[in-house]
N, C-alpha and C positions, 0 to 999 in steps of 0.2 A: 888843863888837859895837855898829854902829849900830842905834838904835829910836826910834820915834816915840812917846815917853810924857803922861802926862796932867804938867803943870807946873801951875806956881802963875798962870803966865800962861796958860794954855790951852795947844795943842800944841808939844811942843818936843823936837828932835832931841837924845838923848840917849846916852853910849856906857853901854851895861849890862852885867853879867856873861851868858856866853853860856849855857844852858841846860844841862843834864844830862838826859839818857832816864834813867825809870826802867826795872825789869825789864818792865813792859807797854807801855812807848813808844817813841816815832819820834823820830831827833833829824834835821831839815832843814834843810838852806838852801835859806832861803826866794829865790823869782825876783821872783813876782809877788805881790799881795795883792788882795782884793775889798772894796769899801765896801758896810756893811749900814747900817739906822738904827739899830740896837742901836752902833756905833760914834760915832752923834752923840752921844747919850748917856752914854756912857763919858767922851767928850774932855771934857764942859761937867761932869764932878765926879760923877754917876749912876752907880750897880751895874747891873750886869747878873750876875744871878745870882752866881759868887761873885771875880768879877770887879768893878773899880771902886776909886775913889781915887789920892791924887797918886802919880805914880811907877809906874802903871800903863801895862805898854806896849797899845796898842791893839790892836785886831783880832781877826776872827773868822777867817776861811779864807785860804789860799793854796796855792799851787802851789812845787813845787822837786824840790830831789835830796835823797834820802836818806843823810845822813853818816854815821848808828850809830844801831842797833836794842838794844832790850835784850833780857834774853835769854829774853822769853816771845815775841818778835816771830819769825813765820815767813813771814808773806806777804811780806815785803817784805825788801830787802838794800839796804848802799849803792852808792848810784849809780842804784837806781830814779827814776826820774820819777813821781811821786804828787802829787794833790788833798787837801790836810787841809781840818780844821775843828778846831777847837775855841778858844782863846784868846793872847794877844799875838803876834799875826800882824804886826805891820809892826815887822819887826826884819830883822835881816840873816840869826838862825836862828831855828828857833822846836821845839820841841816839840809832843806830843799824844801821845794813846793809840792805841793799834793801831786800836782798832776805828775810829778818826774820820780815818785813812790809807788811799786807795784807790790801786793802781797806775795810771798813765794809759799810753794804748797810745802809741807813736813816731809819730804823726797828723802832718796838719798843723796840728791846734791847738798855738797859740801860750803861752808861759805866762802870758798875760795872760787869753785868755781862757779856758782852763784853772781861771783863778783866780776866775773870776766864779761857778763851777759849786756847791761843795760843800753853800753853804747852801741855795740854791735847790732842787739838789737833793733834798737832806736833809727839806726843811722841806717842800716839796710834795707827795712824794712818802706821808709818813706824814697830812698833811692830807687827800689825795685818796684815798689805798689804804686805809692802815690804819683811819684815822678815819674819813675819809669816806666810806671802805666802797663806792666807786663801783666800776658793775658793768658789763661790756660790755651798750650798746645805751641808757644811763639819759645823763642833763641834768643837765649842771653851768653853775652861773654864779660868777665870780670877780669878788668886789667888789673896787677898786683893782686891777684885771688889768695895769697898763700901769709898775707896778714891774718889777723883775728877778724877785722871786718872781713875782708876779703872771703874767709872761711863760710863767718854766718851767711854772708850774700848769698853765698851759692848754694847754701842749704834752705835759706827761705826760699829762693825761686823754683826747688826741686817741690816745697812742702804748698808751693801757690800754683802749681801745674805745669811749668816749662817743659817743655819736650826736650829742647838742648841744652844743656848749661857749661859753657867754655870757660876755662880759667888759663889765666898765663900767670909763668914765675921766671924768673931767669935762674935760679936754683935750681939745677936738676934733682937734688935731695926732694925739695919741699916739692917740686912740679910732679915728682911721682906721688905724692900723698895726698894730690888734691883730686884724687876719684872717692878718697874719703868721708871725705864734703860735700858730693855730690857732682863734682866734676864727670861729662861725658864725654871729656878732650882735654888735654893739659897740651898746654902750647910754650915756646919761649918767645917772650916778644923780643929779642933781639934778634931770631931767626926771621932772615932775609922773606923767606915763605911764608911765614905765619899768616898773613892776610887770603893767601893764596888755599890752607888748610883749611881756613874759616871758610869762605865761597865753596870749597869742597862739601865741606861739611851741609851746606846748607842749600846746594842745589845751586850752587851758583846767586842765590841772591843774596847774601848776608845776613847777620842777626838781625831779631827786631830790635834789640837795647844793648847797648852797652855802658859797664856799672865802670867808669874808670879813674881808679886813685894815683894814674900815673900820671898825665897831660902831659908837660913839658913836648918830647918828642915824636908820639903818638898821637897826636889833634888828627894831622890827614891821614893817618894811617888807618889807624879808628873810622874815620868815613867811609874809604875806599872798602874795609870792612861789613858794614852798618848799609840793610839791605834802602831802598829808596822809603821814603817816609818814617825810618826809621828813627829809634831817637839813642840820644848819648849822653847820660848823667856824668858830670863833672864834682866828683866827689872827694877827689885827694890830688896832691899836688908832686904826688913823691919825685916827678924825676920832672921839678924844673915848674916854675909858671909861668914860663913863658917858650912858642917855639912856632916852627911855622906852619901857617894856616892856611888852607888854600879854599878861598871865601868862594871859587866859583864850582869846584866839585861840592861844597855845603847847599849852595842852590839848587846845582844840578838831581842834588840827590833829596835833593827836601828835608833837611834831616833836622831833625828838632836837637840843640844843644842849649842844654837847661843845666845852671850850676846852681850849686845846695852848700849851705852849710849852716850849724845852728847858731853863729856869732854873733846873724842880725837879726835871729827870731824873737819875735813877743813872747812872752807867759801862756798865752792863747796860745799861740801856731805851737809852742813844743807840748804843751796841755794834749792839743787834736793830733799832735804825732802818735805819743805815747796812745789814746785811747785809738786808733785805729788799729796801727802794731799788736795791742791785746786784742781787742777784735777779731784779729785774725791769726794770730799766733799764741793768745793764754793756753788752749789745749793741749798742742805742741811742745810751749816750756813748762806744763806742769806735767807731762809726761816724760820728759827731761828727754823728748825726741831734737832740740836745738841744741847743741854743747859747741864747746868749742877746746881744743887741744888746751894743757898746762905746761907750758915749758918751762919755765922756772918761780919760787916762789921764795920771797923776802918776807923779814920780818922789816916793821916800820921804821926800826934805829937804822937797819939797810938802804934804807929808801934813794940813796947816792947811788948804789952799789947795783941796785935796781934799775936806775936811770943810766949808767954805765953799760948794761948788758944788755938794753933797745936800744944803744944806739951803736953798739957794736955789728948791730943789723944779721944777727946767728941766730935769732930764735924763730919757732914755728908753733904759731897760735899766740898764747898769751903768756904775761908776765903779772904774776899777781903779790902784793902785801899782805901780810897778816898783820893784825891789829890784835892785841890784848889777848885774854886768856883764850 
């Protein structure tokens, strides 16, 4: 089968052997595929958890049909239409495990954008619910909101009850588009004020959560934000992982700072992400009420050319592959 693997030259269209299902996976042919930053990483020679190195095929999630199940697999049969997650997504087939296969309804979502859904949903959903413990009628803000996660965040927390939902971008383009998403405030976090907006916003106490893919700069800033016992998912690293921390307003304020990622989950823990996330969003994404923006789309022989235009840091929402006919 064709794949987009990691070469000695950087990305390069490669034919690989096709996959085999174990007893608890899904074997697919793949339609479409979604670009994550965890994918920049991988192509330039980086792990991602136990993923990475030359000869690796890319990719986090995609959309297709299902060819063969093994034979702990009951949700699904072939010929399903299902949303994966898990790893070397840009191939012609791909594998995963049951629990990281979701059925998608006969909609008029496309497999393209189909394909943009799994991680965002995935990753948001356990940021915002599980972690983030948000509660109908409470204030959430989304540092980087104007990602593809950043998008779905703010649309699950509007579809789980939030009253507030604050997003920042430092793009003024994309910072007007995020009332789209459910934004009831778009902020720039490089404005001096921003913190000062938030406390406005909220009566002076601050939010109850904040979803934030930025860290590096904003650790204290984020507190002084983040009303007392409030909490702070640590969920992307985009601007830096490392910066200063000021451990005695974190006391002061009681604030719960809890980091996430799925690099050191078990089979199990991404299993109970995935079935809580439908639990409480299958309605939603088979009413095709959670989308997320397409900004540009590649075909797979692209897939350089793909990786090229994320990291030119110009797009708003997602970047997707197409796969086969």
């Amino acid at each position: 089968m064709k794949a987009a693997i990691v070469g000695a030259a950087g990305v390069e269209i490669a034919d690989m052997p096709m996959p085999k299902p174990g007893p608890d996976q899904v074997l697919v042919k793949v339609r479409a595929a979604g670009l994550n930053r965890a994918d920049v990483g991988v192509a330039s020679g980086q792990a991602h958890g136990r993923s990475g190195g030359a000869g690796t095929i890319i990719g986090l999630e995609w959309s297709g049909e299902v060819v063969e199940t093994g034979a702990g697999v009951d949700h699904v049969k072939p010929g399903d239409r299902v949303m994966c997650s898990g790893a070397q997504a840009w191939a012609e087939y791909a594998v995963t495990d049951k629990g990281r296969v979701a059925p998608i309804p006969d909609t008029n979502m496309s497999w393209v954008q189909v394909a943009t859904l799994p991680v965002a949903l995935q990753t948001m959903h356990d940021a915002v619910m599980t972690n983030g413990a948000l509660e109908p009628g409470q204030a959430v803000l989304f540092q980087g909101a104007s990602s593809g996660v950043g998008l779905m965040g703010m649309q699950i927390a509007k579809a789980m009850g939030a009253a507030l939902v604050i997003g920042t971008s430092t793009n003024e383009a994309r910072r007007a588009r995020l009332g789209e998403f459910g934004a009831d405030l778009a902020l720039d976090s490089r404005d001096p004020g921003w913190v000062d907006a938030v406390l406005a916003a909220t009566g002076g106490k601050g939010v109850d959560l904040i979803v934030d893919q930025i860290c590096g700069p904003m650790a204290t800033q984020n507190m002084l934000a983040t009303k007392i016992t409030g909490r702070i998912v640590n969920v992307g690293r985009l601007g830096g992982t490392k910066g200063e921390f000021d451990f005695n307003l974190h006391a002061l304020r009681r604030i719960q700072y809890i980091g996430v990622t799925f690099r050191t989950r078990s089979v199990e823990e991404v299993r109970e992400i995935n079935r809580r996330m439908t639990a409480d969003l299958q309605d939603a994404i088979d009413a095709g009420d959670l989308a997320l923006p397409l900004d540009r789309t590649f075909t797979l022989d692209e897939a350089a050319a793909a990786l090229d235009h994320m990291r030119a840091n110009q797009h708003f929402g997602k970047i997707a592959l197409t796969v086969g006919d």
